[in-house]
C-alpha positions in Angstrom: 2.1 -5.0 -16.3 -0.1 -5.7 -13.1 -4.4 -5.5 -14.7 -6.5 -2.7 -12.9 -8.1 -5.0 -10.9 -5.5 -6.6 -9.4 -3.9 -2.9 -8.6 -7.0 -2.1 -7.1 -7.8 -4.9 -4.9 -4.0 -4.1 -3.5 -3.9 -0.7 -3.1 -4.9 -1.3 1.0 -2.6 -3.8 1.9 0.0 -2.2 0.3 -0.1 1.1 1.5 -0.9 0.2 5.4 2.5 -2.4 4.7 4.4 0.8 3.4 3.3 3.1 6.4 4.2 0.0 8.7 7.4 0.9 8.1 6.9 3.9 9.0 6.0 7.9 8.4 5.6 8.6 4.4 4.0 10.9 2.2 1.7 9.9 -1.2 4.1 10.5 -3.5 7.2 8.6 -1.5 4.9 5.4 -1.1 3.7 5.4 -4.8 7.8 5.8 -6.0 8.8 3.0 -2.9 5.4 0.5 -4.3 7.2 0.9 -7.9 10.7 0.2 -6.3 9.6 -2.7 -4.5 7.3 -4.0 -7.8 10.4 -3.5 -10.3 7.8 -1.2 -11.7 5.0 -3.2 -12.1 2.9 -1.5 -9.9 2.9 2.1 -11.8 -0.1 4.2 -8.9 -0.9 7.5 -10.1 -1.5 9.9 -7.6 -5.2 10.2 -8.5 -5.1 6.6 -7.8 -3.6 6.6 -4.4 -4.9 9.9 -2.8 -8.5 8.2 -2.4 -6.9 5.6 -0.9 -5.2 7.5 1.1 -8.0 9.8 2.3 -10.7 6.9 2.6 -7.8 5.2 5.0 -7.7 8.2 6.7 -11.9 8.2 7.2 -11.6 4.9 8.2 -9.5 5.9 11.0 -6.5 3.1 9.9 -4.1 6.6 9.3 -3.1 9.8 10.3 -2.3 12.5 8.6 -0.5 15.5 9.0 0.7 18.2 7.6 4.5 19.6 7.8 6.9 21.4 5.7 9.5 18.8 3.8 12.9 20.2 3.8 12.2 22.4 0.4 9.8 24.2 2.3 7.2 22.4 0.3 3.9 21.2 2.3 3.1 17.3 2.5 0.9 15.7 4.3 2.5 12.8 5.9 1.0 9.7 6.9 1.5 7.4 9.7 -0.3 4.3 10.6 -2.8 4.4 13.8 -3.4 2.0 16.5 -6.7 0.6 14.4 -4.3 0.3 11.3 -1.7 -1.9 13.2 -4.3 -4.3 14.0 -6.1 -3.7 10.5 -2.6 -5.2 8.6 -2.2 -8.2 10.4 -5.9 -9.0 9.1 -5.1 -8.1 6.0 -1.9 -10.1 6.2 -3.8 -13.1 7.2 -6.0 -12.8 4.1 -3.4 -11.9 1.6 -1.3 -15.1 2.4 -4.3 -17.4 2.3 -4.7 -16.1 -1.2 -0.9 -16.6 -2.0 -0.7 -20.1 -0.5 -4.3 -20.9 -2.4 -2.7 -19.7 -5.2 0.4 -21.7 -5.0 -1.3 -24.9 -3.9 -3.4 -24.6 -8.1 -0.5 -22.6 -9.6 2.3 -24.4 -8.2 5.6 -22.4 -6.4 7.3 -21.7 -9.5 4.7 -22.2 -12.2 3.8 -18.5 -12.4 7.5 -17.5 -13.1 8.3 -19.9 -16.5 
């Protein structure tokens, strides 16, 4: 399992890569990060809704609220024009960490 820290210092790239993709509500990104982590990455919601609402201050999402097909109301989330450029910067620094990381770890030493 993924440490607190390391969940928390990727909570923001992560959820700006999810809405990338497009439109998504908080509980469909935290069940697609667990997909995607082979369910390493286990968010509560009382995790990701700060998150999710401090993105929204800083202007990086929108929200919006609409009925899902139950009738049930979601707010949905999209990313805005600030947010596109905000993940490429965030891309940036994420892969100088990875490639840092490789360069001391190695490419497959974290994997035996």
């Amino acid at each position: 399992m993924v440490s607190r820290e390391l969940i928390a210092a990727t909570t923001r790239p992560l959820v700006l890569a999810v809405l990338a993709k497009g439109e998504n509500y908080g509980y469909a990104i935290i069940q697609q990060v667990r997909e995607l982590s082979g369910g390493e990455l286990d968010w509560s919601e009382g995790m990701l809704y700060p998150v999710l609402h401090r993105l929204e201050q800083d202007k990086l999402i929108i929200g919006r609220w609409s009925k899902s097909e139950s009738g049930r109301k979601r707010k949905y989330y999209r990313l805005s024009a600030s947010g596109t450029r905000a993940i490429q910067a965030e891309r940036r620094q994420w892969f100088t960490v990875h490639q840092t990381l490789e360069s001391l770890w190695g490419p497959k030493s974290c994997l035996s």
